[in-house]
C-alpha positions in Angstrom: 0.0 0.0 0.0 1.4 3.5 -1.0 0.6 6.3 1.2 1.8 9.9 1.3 2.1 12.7 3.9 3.0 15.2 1.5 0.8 18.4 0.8 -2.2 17.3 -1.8 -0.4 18.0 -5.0 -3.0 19.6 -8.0 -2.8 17.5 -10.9 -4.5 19.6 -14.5 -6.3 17.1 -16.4 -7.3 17.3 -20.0 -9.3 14.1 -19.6 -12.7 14.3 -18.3 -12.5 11.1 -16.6 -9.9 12.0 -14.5 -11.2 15.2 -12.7 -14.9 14.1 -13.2 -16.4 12.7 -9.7 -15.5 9.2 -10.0 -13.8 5.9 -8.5 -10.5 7.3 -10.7 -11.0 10.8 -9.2 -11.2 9.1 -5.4 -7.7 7.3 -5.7 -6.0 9.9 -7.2 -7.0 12.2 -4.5 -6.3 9.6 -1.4 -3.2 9.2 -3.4 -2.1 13.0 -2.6 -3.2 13.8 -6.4 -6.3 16.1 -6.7 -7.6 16.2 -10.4 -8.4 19.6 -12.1 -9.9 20.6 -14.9 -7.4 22.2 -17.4 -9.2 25.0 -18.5 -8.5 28.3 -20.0 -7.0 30.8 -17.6 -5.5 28.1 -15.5 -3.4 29.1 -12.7 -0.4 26.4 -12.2 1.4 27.1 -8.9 5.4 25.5 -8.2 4.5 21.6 -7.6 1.6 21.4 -9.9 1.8 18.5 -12.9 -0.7 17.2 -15.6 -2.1 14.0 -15.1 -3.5 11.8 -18.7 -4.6 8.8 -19.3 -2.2 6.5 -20.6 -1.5 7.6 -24.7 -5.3 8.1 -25.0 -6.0 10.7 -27.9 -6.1 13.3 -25.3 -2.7 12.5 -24.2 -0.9 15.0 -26.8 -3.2 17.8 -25.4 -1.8 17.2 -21.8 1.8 16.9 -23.5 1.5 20.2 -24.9 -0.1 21.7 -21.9 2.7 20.4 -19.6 5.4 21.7 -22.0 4.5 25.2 -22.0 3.7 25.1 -18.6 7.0 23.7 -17.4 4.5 21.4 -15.0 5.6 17.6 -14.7 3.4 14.7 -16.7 2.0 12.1 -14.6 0.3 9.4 -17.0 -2.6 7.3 -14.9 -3.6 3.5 -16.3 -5.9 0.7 -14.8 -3.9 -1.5 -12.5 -3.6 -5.4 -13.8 -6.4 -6.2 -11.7 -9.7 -3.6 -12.2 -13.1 -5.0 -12.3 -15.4 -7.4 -13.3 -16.9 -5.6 -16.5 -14.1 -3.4 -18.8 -14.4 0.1 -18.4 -16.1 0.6 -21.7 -19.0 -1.6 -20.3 -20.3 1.0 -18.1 -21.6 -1.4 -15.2 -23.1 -0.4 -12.4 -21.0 -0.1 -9.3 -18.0 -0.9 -11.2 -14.4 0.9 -11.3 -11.0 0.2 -11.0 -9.8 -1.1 -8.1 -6.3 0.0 -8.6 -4.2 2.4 -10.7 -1.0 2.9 -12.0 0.4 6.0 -11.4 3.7 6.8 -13.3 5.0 10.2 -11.8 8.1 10.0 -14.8 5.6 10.5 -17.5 6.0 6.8 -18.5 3.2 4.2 -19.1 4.3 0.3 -18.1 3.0 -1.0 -21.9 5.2 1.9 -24.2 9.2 1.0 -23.9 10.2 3.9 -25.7 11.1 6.0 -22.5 11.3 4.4 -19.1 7.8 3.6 -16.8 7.9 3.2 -13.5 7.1 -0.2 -13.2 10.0 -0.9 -15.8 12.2 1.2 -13.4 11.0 -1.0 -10.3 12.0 -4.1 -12.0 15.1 -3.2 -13.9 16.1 -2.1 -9.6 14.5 -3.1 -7.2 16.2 -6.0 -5.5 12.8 -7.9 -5.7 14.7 -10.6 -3.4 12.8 -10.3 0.4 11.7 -13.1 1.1 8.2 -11.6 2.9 7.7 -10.2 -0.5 8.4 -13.6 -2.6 5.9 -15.1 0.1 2.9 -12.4 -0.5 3.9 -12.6 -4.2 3.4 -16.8 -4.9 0.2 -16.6 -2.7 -1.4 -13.9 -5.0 -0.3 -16.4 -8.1 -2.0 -18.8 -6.2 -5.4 -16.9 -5.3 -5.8 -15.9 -8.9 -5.4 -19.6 -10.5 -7.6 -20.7 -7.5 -10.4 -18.3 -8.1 -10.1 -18.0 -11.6 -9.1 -13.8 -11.5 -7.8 -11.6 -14.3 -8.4 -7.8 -14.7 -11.6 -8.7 -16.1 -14.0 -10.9 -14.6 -17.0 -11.4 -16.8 -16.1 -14.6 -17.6 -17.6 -17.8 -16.8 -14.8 -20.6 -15.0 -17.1 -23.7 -15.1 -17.0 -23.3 -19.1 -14.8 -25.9 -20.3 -12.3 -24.9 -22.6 -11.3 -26.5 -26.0 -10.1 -29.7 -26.5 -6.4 -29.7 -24.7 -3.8 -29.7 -26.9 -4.1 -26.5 -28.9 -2.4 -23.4 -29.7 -3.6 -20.5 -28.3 -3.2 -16.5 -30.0 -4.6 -13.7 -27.9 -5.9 -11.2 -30.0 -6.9 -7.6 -28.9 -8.5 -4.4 -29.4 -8.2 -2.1 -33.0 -6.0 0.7 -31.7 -5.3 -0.4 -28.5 -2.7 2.0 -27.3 -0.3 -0.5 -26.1 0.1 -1.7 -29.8 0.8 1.5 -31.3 3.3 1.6 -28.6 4.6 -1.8 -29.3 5.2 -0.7 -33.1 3.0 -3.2 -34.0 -0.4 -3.0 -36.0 -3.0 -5.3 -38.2 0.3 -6.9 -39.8 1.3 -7.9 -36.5 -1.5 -10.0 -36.1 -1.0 -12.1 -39.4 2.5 -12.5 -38.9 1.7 -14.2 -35.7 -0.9 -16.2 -36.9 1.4 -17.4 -39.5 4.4 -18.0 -37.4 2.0 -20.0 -34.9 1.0 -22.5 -37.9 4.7 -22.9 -39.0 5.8 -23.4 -35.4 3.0 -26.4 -34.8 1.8 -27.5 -38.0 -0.8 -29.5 -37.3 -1.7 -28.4 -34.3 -5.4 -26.6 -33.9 -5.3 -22.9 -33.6 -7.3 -21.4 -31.0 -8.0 -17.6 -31.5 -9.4 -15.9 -28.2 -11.4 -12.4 -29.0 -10.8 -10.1 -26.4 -13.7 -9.4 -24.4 -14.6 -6.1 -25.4 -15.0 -7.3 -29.0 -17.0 -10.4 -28.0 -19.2 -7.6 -26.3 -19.9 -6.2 -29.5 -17.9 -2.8 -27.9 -14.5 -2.6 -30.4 -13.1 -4.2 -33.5 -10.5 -6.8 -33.1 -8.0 -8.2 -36.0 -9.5 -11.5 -36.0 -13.1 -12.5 -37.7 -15.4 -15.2 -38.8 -13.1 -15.4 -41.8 -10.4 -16.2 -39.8 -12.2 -19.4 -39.0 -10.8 -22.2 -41.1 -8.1 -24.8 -42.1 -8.3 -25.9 -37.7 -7.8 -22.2 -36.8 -11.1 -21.6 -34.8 -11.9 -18.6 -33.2 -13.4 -18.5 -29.6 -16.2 -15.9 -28.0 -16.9 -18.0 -25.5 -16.2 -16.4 -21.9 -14.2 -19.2 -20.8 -11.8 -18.4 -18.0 -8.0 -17.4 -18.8 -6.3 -20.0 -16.7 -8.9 -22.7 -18.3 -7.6 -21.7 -21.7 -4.1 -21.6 -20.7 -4.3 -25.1 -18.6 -5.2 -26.7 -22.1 -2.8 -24.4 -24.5 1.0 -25.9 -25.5 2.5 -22.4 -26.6 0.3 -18.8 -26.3 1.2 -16.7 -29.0 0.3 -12.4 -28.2 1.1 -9.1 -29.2 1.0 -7.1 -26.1 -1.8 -8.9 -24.4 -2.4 -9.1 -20.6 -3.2 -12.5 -21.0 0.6 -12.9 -21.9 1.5 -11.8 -18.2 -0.7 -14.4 -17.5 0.2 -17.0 -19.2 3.6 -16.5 -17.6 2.3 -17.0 -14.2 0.4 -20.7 -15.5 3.8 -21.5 -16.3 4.1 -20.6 -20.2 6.9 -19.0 -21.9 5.0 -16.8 -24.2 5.7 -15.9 -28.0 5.4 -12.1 -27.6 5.4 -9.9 -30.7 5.4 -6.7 -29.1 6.7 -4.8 -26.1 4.9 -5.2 -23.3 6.4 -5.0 -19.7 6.5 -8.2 -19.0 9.0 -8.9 -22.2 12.5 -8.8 -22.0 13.2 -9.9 -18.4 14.0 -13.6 -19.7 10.5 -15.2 -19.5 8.9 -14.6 -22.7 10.4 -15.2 -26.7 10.6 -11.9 -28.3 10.0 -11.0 -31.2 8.9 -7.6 -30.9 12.3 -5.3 -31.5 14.8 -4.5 -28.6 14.6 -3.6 -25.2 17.6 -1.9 -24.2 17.2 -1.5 -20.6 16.3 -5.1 -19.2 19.2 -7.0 -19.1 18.0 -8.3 -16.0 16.3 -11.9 -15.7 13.1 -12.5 -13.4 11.3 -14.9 -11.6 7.9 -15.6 -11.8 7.5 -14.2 -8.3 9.4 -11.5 -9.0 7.7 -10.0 -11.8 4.2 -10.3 -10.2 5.8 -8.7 -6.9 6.8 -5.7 -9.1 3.8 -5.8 -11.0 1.1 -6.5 -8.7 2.3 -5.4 -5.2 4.9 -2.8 -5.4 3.7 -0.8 -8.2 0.1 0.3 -8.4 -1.8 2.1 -6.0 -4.3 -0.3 -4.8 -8.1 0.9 -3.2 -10.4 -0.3 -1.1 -13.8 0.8 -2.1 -15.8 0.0 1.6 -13.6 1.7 3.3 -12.8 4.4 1.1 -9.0 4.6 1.7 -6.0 3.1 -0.4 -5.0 -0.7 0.7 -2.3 -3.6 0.2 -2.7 -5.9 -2.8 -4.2 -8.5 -0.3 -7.2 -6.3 0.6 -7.9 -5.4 -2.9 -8.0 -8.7 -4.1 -10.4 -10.0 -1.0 -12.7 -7.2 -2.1 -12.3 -8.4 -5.7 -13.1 -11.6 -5.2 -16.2 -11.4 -2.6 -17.4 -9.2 -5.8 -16.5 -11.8 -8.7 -18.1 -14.6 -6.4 -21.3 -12.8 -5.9 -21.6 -12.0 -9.3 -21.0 -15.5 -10.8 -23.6 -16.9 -8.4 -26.2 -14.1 -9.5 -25.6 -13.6 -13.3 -28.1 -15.8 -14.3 -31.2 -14.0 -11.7 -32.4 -15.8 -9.2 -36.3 -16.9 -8.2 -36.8 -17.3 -4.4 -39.1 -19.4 -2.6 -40.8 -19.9 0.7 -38.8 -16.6 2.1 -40.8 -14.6 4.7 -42.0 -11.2 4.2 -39.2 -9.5 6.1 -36.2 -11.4 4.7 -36.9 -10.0 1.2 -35.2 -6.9 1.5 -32.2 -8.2 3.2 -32.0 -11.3 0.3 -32.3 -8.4 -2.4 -29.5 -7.2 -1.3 -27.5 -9.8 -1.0 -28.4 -11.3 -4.2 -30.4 -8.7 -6.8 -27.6 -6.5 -7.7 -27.3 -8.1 -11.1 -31.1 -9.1 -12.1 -33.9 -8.4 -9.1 -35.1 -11.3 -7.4 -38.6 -13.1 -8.4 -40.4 -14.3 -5.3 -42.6 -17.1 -5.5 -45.4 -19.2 -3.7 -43.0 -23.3 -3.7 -46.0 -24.6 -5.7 -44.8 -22.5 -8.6 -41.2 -21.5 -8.2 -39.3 -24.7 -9.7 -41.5 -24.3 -12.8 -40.8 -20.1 -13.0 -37.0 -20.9 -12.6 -36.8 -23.6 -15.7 -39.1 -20.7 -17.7 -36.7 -18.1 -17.1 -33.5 -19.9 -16.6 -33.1 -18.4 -13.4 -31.3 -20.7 -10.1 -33.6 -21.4 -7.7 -33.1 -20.4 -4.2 -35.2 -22.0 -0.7 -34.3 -21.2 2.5 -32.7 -23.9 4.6 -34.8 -27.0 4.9 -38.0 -25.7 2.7 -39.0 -28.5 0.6 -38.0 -28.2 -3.1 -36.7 -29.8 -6.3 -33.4 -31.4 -6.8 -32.0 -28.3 -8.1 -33.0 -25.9 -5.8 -30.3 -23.8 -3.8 -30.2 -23.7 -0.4 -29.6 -20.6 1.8 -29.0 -20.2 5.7 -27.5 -17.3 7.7 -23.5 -17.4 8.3 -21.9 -17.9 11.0 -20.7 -14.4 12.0 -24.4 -12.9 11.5 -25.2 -9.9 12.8 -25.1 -7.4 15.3 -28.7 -9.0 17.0 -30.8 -12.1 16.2 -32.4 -13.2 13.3 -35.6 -14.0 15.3 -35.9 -10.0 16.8 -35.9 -9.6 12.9 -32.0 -8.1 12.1 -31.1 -8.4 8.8 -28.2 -11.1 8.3 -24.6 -9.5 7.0 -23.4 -13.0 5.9 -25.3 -15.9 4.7 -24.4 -19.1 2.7 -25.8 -20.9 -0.9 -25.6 -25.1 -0.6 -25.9 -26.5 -3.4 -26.0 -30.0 -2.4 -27.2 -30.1 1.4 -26.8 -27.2 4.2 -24.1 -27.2 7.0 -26.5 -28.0 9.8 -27.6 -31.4 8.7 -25.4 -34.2 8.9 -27.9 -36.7 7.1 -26.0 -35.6 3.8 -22.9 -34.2 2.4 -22.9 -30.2 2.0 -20.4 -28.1 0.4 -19.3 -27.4 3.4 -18.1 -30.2 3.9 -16.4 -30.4 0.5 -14.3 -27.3 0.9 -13.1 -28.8 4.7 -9.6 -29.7 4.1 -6.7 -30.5 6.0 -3.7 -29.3 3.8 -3.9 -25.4 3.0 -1.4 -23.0 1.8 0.8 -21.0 4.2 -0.9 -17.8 3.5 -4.5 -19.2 3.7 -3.6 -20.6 6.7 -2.2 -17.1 7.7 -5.2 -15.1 7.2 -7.2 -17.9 8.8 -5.2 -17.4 11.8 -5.5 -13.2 11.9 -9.3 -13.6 11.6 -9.3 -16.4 14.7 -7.1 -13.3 16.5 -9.4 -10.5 15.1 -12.6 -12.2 16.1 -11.3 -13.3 19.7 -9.5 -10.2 20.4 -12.7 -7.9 19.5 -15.3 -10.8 21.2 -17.0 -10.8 17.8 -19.2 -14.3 17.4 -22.5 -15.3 15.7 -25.1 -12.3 17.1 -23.1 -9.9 19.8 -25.3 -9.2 21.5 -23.1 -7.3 24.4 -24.3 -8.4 28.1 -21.1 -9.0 30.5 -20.8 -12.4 32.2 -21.5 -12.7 36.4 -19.2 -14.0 38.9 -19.4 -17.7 38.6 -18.3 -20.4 40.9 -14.3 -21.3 40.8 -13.3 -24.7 39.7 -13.6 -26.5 36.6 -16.0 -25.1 34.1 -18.0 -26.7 31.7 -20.0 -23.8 29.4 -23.3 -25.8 27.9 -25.2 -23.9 25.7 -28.9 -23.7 25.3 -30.8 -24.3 21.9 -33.9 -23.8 20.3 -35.5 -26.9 20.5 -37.6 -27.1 17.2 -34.3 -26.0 15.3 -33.2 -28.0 11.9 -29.9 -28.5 13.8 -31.6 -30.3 16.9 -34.3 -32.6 14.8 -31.2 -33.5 12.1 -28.4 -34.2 13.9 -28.9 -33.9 17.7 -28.4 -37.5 18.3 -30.3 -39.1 21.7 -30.4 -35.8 23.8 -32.3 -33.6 22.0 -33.7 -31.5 25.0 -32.0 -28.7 26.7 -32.9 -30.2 30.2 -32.0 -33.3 29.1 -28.0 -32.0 28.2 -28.1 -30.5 31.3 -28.5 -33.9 33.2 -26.0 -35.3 30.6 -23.5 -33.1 31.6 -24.0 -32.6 35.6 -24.5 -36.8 35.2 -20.9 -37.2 33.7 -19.6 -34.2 35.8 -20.5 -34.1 38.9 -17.8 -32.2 40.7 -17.4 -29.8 37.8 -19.0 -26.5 37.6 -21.7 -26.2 35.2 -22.3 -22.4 33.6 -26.1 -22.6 31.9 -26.6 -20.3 29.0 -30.0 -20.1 27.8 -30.5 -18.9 23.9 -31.3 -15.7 23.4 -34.4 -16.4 21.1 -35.9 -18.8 24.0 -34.8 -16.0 26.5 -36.8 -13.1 24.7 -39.9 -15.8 24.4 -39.7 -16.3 20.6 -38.9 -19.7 20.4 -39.3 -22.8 22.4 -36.5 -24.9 24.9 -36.5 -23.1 28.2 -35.4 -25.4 31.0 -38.0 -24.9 33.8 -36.4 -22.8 36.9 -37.3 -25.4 39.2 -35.3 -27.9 37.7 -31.6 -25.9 37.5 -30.6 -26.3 41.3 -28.4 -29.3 40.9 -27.7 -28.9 37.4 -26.3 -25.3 36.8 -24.3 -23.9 39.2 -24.8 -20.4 37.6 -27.2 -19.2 34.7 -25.9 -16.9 32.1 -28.9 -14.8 31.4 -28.4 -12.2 29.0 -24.4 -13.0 28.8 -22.7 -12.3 25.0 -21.3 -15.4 24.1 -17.9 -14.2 24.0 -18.1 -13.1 27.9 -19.5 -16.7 28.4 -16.8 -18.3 26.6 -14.1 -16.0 28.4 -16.0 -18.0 31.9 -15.3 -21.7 30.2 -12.8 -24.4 30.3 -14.7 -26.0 28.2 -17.7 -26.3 26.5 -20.8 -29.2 26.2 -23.4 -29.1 23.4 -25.6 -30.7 20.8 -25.3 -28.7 18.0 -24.8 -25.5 19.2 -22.6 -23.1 16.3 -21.1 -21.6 20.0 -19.1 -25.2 20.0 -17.2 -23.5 17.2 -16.4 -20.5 18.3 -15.1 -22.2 21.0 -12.5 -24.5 19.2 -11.2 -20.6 17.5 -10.6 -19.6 21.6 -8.6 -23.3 22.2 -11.4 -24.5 24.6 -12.3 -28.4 24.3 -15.7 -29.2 23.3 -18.2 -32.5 23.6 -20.5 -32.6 21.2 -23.7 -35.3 21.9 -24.3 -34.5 18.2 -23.2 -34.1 14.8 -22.8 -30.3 14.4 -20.6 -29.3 10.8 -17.2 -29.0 13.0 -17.9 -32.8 14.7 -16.0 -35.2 13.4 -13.2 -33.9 11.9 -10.5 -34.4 14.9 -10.9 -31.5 17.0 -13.8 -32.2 19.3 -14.5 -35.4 21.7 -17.4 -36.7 19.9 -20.3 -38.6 22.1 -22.7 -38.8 19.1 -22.8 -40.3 15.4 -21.0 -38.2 13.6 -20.5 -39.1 9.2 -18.1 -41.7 8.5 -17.3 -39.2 5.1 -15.4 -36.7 7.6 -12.2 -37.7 7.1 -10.3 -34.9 6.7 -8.1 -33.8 10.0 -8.3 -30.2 9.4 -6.6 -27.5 12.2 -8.7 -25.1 13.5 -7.5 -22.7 11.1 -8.5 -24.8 8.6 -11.4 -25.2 9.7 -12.2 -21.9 9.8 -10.8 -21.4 6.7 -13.9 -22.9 5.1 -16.4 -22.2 7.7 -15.9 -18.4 7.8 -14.1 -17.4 4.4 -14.6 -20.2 1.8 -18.1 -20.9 2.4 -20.2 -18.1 3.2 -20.6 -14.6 1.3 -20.7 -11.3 3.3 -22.3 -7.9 2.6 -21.0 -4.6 3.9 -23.7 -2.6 5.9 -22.5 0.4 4.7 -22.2 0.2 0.9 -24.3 -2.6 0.2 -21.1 -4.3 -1.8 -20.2 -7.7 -1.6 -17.3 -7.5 0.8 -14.9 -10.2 2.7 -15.2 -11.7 6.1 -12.7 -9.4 7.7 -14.6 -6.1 6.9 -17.9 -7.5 8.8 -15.9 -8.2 11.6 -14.6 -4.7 11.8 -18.2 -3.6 11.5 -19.4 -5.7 13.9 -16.5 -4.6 16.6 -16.8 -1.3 15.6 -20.7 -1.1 15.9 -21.1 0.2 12.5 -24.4 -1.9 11.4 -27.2 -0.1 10.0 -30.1 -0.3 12.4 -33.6 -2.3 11.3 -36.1 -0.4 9.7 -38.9 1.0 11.6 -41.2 -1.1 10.2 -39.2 -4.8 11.2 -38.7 -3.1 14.5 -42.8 -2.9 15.3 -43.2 -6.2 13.6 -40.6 -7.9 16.0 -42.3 -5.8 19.0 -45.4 -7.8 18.0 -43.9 -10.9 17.0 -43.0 -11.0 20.8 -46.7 -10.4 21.9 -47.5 -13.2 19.8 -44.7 -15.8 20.8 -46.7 -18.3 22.2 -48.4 -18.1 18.7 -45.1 -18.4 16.6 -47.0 -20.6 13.8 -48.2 -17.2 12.9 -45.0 -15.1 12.3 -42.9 -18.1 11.7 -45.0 -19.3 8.9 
């Protein structure tokens, strides 16, 4: 991340789009770059420059006007990772979630004068190892989540047949091109060359994404389309096309850069930045000043980490490579599941607003009555969506809330700021596989297992857990503490996979029966405290069995009480194994059976993996659910819901859900009504 404390420094713009009010205009400006119009009678001051975009046609304007000003040029491109939609696409909420700011005048795809990211890697000693480390785990994140600067495409596409050459084309009058030296000819030539080089071999021409969109011209057409040369619109992922490709031919392509990170050496037939630095075959004309040869890792460092300005648009500040690309990919993931529009069945009145925001931001949600919705989805060829266990058709979606909810409970009606899509089962019941379950596994990469670990230290440190509630905890007895938590007894976790005890009192005298010397901390739930849902152990019955009741206690303060913890199903097991206590499970809740708890209950023979906790959390809390920032409405990661949580920066219910759960509680002993 690149900060500055210098004095704001006024940057005269000749292009609209930088000055305009914008996501461009934002960075530039938390950069220490504030965008100006260049108009007539201009006053430039000592420390002034001119900002342009790249070698857009404006560009000569902002030349000239930086001449006779004596002002510095600053040139301003998209970073290599922007958006999911190109600029030219115009969609909503989109913008760049980086920039490359070149203070020398240079721009990183013209080698005719220096750039600063040529500068970087022609000197930088690109050799800490911390650095290397962050570098290789970006490579990895990308091929994992299928990532490139644009995201519109589709990664369950298959690609071609493997075994093909693949030639990038690109954009008519793409600047980087021009700056290359190259043009139309180009193209041919390279086409040629690829057919000489692997005759025999099928040709696979990918259109650049722009043209596919029907938005510019590229050097390839329909007529290119013969003698095995076949030309592909399809929005099949980049690293899919580059898993099944034996050489990738490109002028100036991103897709080259990419192709370098799958592991290609690239035929390159202009003079991009990432040519000339011994990774690529060049055949684009000299390149004077790299003499130097990189690494993999060392070229992403430079290009990736070190050298744009990166931005964070939830919290409206500038941010580390890391934190743009969580934000990127909570964004590409929610998009992918909601291209196609969704229809939504059995969802009360009061969860509708919450789901469309969550998942209308590309098509609006379509409710419907479960005797129609199945037959509405196939009509439309929209998903189908039910929450948790409502009956519906093999194809149906499943959705439930997260595990790191809300600031308040989902019965007192507050809207969820994570929740999860099952396509095959739902965590809670054990009776069949979920994809939870799939995307449990033991053996994870050092920085996965990093970030698990800072979000197991964020969420204990700030006492941040399914609903935080707040409440501090009592004095309690001393000796050895056993934390059992109270459940809702009509809850899908408790009829699925609660085993023989399926009754709070009856865990109680499960516990006190295998315990009797230990000291026993009650914690009703906090739905069958505030009377809207049922399991409350009568008060005549706790003397013997609880040694203290935890009334109205968050469930971080209770935890903070325990040496350990006894449950059914409870998700407070969990957060328990993230604070190191040991936990009995009489069930089969999702983190049974996989090593880390003392299981009393069936739990599925399938669970074989021996995840860590961190790895463990790793799917529960990152992998598997999606979260949505309460201030922006955007997709965002786990980690920014946990700040809002801690911080207490979750937007309030509506006026209209707080009556309604006002007399939902009137009407608690009626909860068929409200519940229906």
């Amino acid at each position: 991340m690149q900060t500055t404390d210098k004095a704001p420094q006024r940057l005269w713009c000749t292009a609209p789009g930088l000055w305009l009010p914008g996501r461009v205009r934002r960075i530039l400006t938390l950069a220490g770059r504030v965008p100006m119009p260049a108009l007539p009678g201009m006053s430039p001051r000592p420390g002034d420059a001119v900002g342009t975009w790249g070698r857009s046609p404006l560009s000569p304007k902002a030349e000239a006007l930086a001449a006779t000003q004596d002002l510095p040029l600053i040139r301003v491109e998209d970073a290599f990772l922007r958006s999911i939609a190109p600029g030219r696409a115009r969609r909503r909420g989109d913008g760049p979630l980086g920039l490359m700011i070149d203070p020398g005048g240079g721009v990183h795809f013209d080698p005719s004068a220096p750039s600063h990211l040529e500068t970087l890697l022609a000197g930088h000693p690109l050799d800490d190892s911390a650095l290397l480390d962050r570098a290789r785990e970006g490579m990895a994140r990308l091929a994992d989540q299928r990532l490139s600067k644009y995201n519109q495409h589709d990664p369950a596409l298959p690609g071609p047949p493997p075994g093909y050459v693949l030639i990038v084309d690109q954009t008519r009058g793409d600047a980087s091109i021009a700056a290359s030296g190259a043009g139309y000819g180009t193209f041919r030539e390279m086409l040629f060359r690829a057919q000489d080089d692997h005759p025999g071999r099928p040709i696979v021409i990918r259109t650049h994404p722009e043209t596919a969109a029907g938005l510019r011209e590229g050097h390839f057409g329909p007529e290119d389309a013969r003698d095995g040369v076949t030309l592909l619109t399809d929005p099949v992922a980049p690293q899919v096309l580059l898993e099944g490709a034996i050489a990738v031919y490109t002028v100036s392509s991103q897709l080259g850069f990419e192709a370098i990170l799958a592991g290609h050496r690239p035929q390159v037939f202009g003079r991009p930045f990432y040519a000339g630095w011994g990774l690529t075959e060049d055949h684009g004309g000299p390149l004077p000043r790299r003499h130097r040869n990189l690494t993999r890792a060392q070229i992403f460092a430079g290009a990736m980490i070190l050298a744009p300005i990166w931005y964070d648009p939830c919290r409206d500040r500038l941010c580390s490579f890391e934190t743009a690309l969580d934000q990127l990919e909570a964004e590409v993931r929610a998009f992918r599941d909601d291209r196609k529009g969704w229809v939504a069945s059995g969802m009360r009145l009061w969860k509708r607003g919450p789901l469309q925001g969550f998942f209308g931001r590309e098509r609006p949600l379509r409710f419907a009555v479960p005797a129609r919705a199945e037959t509405m989805a196939q009509a439309s060829g929209r998903r189908l969506m039910v929450w948790g266990q409502t009956p519906a058709g093999a194809s149906a979606v499943r959705v439930e809330d997260g595990l790191i909810r809300s600031r308040g409970l989902g019965a007192d009606l507050v809207p969820p700021l994570s929740l999860v899509l099952d396509d095959c089962g739902i965590y809670y019941d054990p009776t069949r596989p979920s994809q939870l379950e799939r995307l449990v596994r033991a053996r994870l990469r050092p920085g996965q297992i990093a970030r698990a670990d800072r979000l197991i230290a964020r969420l204990t440190s700030a006492g941040v857990t399914k609903y935080n509630l707040g409440g501090t905890a009592p004095d309690v007895p001393a000796g050895h503490r056993i934390l059992v938590p109270g459940q809702v007894e009509d809850d899908a976790s408790i009829r699925l996979g609660a085993g023989e005890v399926q009754t709070n009192l009856a865990l109680l005298e499960r516990v006190r029966a295998d315990n009797p010397a230990a000291v026993i901390l009650w914690k009703p739930h906090p739905d069958v405290e505030a009377g809207l849902r049922p399991g409350a152990v009568p008060a005549d019955r706790l003397p013997g069995l609880a040694d203290a009741v935890l009334s109205g206690v968050d469930a971080a303060a209770a935890l903070d009480l325990a040496d350990e913890v006894w449950t059914m199903t409870s998700g407070l097991g969990f957060e328990a194994l993230l604070r190191g206590r040991r936990v009995t499970c009489l069930g089969a809740p999702f983190y049974a059976g996989w090593g880390l708890t003392r299981d009393l209950g069936p739990v599925p023979a399938r669970r074989q993996e021996r995840p860590t906790v961190a790895a463990l959390a790793h799917a529960v809390l990152i992998d598997y659910p999606r979260y949505r920032d309460p201030i922006t409405g955007r997709p965002c990661p786990v980690e920014l819901v946990v700040e809002r949580i801690a911080s207490g920066r979750t937007l309030p219910r509506s006026a209209s859900l707080r009556l309604l759960a006002k007399a939902q509680g009137a009407l608690a002993g009626h909860a068929w009504i409200w519940r229906r």
